[in-house]
Structures are given as C-alpha cells and as structure tokens.
Backbone as CSV, one residue per row, in Angstrom:
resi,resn,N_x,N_y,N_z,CA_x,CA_y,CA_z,C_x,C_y,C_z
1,UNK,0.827,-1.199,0.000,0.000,0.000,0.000,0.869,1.260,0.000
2,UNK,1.849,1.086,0.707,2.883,2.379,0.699,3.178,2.865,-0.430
3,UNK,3.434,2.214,-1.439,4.454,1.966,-3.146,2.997,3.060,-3.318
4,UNK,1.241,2.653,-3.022,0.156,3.135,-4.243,0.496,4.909,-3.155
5,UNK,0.249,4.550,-2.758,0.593,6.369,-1.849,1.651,7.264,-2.368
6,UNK,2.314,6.674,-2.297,3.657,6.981,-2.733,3.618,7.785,-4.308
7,UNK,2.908,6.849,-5.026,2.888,7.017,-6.484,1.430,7.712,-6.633
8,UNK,0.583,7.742,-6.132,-0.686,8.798,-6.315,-0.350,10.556,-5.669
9,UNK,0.916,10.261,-4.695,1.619,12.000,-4.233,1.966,12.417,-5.813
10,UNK,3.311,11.240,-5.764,3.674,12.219,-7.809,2.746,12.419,-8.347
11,UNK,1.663,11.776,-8.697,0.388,12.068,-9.593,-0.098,13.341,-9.385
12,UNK,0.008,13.253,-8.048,-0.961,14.622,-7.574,-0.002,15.859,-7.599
13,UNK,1.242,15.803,-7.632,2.621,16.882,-7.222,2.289,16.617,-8.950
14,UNK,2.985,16.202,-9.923,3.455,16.391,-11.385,1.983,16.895,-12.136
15,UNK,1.006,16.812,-11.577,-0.070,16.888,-12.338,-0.797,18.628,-12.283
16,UNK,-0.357,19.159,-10.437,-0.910,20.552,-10.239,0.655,21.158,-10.884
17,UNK,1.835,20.730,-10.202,2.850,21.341,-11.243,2.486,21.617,-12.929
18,UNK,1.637,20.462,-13.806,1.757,20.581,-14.813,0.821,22.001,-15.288
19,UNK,-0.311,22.380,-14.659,-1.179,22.891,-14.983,-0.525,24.254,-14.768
20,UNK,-0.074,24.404,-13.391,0.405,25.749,-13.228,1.435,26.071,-13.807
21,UNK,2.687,25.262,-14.450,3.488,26.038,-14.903,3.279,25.524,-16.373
22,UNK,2.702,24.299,-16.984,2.935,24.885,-18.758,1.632,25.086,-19.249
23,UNK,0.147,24.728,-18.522,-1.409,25.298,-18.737,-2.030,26.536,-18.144
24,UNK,-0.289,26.990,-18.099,-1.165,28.686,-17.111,-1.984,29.582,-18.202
25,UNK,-2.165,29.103,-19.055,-3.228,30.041,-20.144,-4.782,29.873,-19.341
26,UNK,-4.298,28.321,-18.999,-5.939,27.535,-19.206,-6.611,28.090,-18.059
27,UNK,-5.777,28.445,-16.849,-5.550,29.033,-15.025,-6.080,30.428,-15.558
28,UNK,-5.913,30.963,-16.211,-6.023,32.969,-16.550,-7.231,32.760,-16.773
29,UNK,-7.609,31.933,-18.150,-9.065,32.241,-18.443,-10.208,31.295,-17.642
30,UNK,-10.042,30.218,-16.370,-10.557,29.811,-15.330,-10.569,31.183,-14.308
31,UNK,-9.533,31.548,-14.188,-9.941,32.624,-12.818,-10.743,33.491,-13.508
32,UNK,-10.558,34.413,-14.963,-11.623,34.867,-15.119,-13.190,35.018,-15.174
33,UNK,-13.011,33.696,-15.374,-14.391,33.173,-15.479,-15.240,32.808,-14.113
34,UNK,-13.993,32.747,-13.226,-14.449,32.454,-11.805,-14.599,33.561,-10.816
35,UNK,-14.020,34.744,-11.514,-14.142,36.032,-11.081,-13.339,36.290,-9.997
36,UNK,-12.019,35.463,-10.146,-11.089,35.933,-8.960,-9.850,36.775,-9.679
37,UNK,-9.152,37.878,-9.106,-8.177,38.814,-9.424,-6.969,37.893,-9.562
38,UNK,-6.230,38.372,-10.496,-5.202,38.043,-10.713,-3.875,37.609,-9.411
39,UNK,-4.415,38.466,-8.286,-3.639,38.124,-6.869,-4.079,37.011,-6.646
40,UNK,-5.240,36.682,-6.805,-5.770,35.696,-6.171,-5.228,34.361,-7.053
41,UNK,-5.102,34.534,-8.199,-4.575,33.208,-8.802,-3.111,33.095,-8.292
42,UNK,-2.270,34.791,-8.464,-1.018,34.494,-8.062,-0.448,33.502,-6.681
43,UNK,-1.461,33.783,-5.970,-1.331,33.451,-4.436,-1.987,32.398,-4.693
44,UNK,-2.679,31.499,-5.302,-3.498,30.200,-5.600,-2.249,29.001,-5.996
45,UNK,-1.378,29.868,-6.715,-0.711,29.492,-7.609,0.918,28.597,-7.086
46,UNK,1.018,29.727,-6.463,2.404,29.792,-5.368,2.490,29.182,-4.552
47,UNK,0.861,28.865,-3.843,0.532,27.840,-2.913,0.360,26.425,-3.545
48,UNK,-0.079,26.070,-4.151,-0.506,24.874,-4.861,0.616,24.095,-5.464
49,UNK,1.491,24.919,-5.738,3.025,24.945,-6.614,4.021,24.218,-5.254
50,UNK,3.854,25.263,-4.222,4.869,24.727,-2.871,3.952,23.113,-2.311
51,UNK,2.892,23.252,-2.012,1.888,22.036,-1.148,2.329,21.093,-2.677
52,UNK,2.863,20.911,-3.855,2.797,20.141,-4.358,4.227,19.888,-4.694
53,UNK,5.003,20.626,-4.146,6.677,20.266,-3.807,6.609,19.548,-2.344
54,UNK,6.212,20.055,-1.797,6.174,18.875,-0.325,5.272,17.937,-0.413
55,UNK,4.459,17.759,-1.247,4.174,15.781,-1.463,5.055,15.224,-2.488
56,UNK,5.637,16.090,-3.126,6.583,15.501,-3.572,7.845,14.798,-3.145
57,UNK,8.321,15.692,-1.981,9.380,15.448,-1.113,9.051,14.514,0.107
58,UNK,7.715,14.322,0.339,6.855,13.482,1.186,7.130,12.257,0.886
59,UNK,7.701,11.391,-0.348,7.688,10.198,-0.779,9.011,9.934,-0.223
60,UNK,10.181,10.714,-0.209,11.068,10.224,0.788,10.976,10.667,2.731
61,UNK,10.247,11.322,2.603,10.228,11.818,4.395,8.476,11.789,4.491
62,UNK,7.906,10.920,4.961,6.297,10.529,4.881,5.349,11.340,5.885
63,UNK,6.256,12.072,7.531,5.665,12.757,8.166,5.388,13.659,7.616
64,UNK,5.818,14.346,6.152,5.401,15.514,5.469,4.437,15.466,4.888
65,UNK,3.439,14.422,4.932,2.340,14.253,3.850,1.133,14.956,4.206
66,UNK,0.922,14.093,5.500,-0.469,14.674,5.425,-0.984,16.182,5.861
67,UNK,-0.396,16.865,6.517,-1.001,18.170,5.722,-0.911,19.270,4.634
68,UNK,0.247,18.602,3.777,0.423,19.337,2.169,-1.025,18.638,1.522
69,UNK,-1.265,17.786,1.906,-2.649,16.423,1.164,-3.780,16.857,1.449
70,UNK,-3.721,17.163,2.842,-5.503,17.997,3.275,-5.359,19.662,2.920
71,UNK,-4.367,20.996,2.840,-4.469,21.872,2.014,-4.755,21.683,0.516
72,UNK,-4.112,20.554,0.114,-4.098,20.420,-1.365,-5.421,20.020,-1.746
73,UNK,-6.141,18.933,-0.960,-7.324,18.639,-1.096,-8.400,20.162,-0.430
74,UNK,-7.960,21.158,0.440,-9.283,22.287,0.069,-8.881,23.039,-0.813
75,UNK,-7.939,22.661,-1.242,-7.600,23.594,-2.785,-8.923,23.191,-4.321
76,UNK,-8.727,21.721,-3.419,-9.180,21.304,-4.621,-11.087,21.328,-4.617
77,UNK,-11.641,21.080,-3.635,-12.700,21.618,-2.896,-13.259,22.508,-3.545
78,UNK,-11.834,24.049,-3.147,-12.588,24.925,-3.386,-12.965,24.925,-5.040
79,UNK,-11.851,24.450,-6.389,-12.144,24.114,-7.168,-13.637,24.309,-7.746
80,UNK,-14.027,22.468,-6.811,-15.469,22.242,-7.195,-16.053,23.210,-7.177
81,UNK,-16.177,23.791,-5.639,-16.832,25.010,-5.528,-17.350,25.963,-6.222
82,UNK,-15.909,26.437,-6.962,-16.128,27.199,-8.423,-16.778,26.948,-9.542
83,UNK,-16.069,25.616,-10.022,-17.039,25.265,-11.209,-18.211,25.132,-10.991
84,UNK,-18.582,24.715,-9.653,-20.655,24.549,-9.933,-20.791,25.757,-9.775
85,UNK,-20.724,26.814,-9.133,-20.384,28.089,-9.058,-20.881,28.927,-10.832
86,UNK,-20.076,28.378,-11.178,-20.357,28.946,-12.939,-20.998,28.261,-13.420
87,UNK,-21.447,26.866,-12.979,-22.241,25.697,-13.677,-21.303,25.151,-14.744
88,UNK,-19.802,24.627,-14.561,-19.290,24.126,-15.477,-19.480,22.521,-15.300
89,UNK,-19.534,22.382,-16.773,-19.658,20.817,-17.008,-19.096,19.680,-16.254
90,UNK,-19.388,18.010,-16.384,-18.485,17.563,-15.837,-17.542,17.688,-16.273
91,UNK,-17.141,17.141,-17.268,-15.680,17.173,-17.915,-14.874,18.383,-17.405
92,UNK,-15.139,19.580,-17.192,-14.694,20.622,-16.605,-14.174,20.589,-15.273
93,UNK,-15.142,19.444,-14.093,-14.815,19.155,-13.321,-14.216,18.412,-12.506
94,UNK,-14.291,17.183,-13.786,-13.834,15.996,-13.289,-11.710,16.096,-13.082
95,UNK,-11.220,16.962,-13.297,-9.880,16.995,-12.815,-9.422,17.114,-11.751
96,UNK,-10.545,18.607,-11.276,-10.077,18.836,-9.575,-10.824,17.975,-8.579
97,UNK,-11.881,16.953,-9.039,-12.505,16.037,-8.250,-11.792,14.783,-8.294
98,UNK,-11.257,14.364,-9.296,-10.031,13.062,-9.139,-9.087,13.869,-8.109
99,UNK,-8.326,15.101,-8.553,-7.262,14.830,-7.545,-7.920,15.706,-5.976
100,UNK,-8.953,15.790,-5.963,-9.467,15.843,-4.578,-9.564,14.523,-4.406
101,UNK,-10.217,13.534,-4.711,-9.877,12.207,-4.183,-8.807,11.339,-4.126
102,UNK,-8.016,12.181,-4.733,-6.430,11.497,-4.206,-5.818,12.397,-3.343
103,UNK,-6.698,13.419,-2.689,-5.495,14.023,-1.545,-6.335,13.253,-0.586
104,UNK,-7.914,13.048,-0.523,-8.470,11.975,0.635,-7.433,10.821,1.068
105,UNK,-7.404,10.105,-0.105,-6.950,9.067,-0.398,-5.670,9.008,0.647
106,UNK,-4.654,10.443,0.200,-3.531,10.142,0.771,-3.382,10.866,2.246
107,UNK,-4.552,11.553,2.393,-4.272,12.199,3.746,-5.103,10.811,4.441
108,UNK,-5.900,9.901,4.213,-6.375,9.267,5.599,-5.241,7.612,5.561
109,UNK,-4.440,7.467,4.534,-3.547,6.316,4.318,-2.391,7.232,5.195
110,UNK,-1.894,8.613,4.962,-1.173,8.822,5.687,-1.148,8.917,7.524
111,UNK,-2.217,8.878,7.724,-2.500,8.958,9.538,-2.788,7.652,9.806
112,UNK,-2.961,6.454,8.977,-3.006,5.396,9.575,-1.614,4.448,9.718
C-alpha cells in the first residue's frame, strides 16, 4: 500500500505542477471566469506549486504528507466550488474532483 501512496503523491505533485506552470493560459481564463483577481490566482498558484513540492518530497520523508494532502485537497474543494459556481460541465470538473480524491486518499492512508 505504501508503493500506491507513494505514487498517487507524484500524480498529484506532477499533475498541479503541470497545470500551473505549462497550462497557465488555461488558469487565466478559469480565474476569469471564476471572477477571482489576478492576486488571487497568483497566491493560488504559489501555494498549490509549494503544497505540491512537499508531497513531492513526502515520498522520501512521509511525516510531510499529510497536511500538504488535506491543504491540497481544500484547494481542490474549493475548485469544485467554483465550477458549480459557474455551472461548469463535468468534464470541466472531473480533474479537480479526481485529484481531490487522491489528496483523501492520501491524507487518511497517511494517519493510519
């Protein structure tokens, strides 16, 4: 079980890395649409970027997991939040709801 934890952190670290640093187009015209200021993505951004360097670094030092996993998961929360918020589709939603269920996933495997 350790190895699937282990390997659903990278998923979840390489995957918000991917969005924020080479789909930051896709992030500009989401916050617009979500009606948050450009601070607010910056600071969305910076955070999500670091909480997804320490589950990254979590796969060799494991006491670091679970609370980069439960921020990362109300990151992702708030997500949902948004999209029903605007009424976006599933497909729209279904990204930040997989990896909200892999920060569950890894924050309640990590406290046990």
């Amino acid at each position: 079980m350790e190895e699937i934890i282990k390997f659903a952190q990278i998923i979840l670290a390489i995957s918000v890395a991917y969005v924020w640093v080479f789909r930051f187009h896709n992030v500009i015209i989401e916050f617009k649409k979500f009606g948050l200021s450009s601070l607010t993505r910056s600071l969305v951004g910076a955070a999500k970027i670091s909480i997804a360097t320490l589950l990254f670094v979590g796969v060799w030092y494991s006491p670091l997991v679970f609370i980069p996993s439960v921020l990362m998961g109300l990151f992702m929360l708030s997500a949902q939040y948004f999209h029903f918020k605007i009424k976006s589709t599933f497909i729209k939603r279904l990204p930040s709801l997989f990896l909200l269920i892999l920060c569950v996933f890894i924050a309640l495997e990590s406290i046990s």
